[in-house]
N, C-alpha and C positions, 0 to 999 in steps of 0.2 A: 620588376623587369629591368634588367640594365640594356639602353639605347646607345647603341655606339656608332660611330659613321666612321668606316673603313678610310686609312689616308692612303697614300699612296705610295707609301715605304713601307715595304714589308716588314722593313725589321723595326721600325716602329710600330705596326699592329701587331707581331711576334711579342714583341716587349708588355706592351699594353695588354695582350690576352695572359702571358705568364705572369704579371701584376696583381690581375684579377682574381687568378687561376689561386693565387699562394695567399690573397687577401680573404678568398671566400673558405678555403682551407681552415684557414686558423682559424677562423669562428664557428666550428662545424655545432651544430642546432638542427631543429624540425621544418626549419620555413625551407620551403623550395625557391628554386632560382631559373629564370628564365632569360634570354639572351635575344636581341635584335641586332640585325647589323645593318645596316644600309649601307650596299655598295655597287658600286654602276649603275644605278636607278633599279636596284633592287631592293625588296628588304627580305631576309633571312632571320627566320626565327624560331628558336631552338629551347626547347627545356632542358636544363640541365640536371635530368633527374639523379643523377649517384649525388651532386653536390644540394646538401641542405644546411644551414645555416641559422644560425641565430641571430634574427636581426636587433638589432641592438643602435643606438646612436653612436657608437664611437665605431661602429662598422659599416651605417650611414656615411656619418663623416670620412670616413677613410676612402670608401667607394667613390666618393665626390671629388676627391683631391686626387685619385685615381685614372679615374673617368677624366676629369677637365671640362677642356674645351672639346674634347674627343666624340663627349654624347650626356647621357643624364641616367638618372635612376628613377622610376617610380616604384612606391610599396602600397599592395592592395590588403586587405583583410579580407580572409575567406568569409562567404556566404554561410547562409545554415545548413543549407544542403551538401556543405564540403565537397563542391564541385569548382572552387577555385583555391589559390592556394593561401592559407593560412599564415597571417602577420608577411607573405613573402614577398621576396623579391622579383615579383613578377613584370 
C-alpha cells in the first residue's frame, strides 16, 4: 500500500502522483497496488487494479525516495486463500 498525505499544492500532489504513476509503470509485474491518501481529515483508498507490478528492492527503494516525507509504503504477502494481495504493494 503506498500512504501519502495530500499537501496543499496541487501541483505538488500532480507531480508526486505522475512520479508514482511512471515509477510503478516501469516495473510492470503480478503484485497489485493499492493507494491511501489522507486529506482533510480524510483518508481515501483506492486499488489500483490496471497497475501490477513487480516488487522488487530497487522499486522499494525508488518508491521511498519518491514517496519521502510525503507518506511511506508497506508490502503485505498474500494469504493462502489468495484473498489478499500477493508479494504486493498493498
Amino acid at each position: 500500500m503506498l500512504h501519502i498525505r495530500e499537501s496543499d499544492e496541487p501541483d505538488v500532489n500532480y507531480r508526486l502522483m505522475e512520479d508514482l504513476k511512471q515509477l510503478l509503470l516501469g516495473h510492470q509485474g503480478d503484485d497489485t497496488v493499492g493507494l491511501e491518501i489522507a486529506s482533510n481529515g480524510h483518508l481515501i483508498t483506492l486499488e489500483w487494479a490496471p497497475v501490477r507490478v513487480n516488487i522488487c528492492p530497487p522499486l522499494q527503494e525508488a518508491l521511498e525516495e519518491v514517496i519521502g516525507p510525503s507518506g511511506s509504503i508497506s508490502i503485505a504477502d498474500e494469504p493462502a486463500n489468495g484473498s489478499a494481495h500477493r508479494n504486493g504493494v498493498t
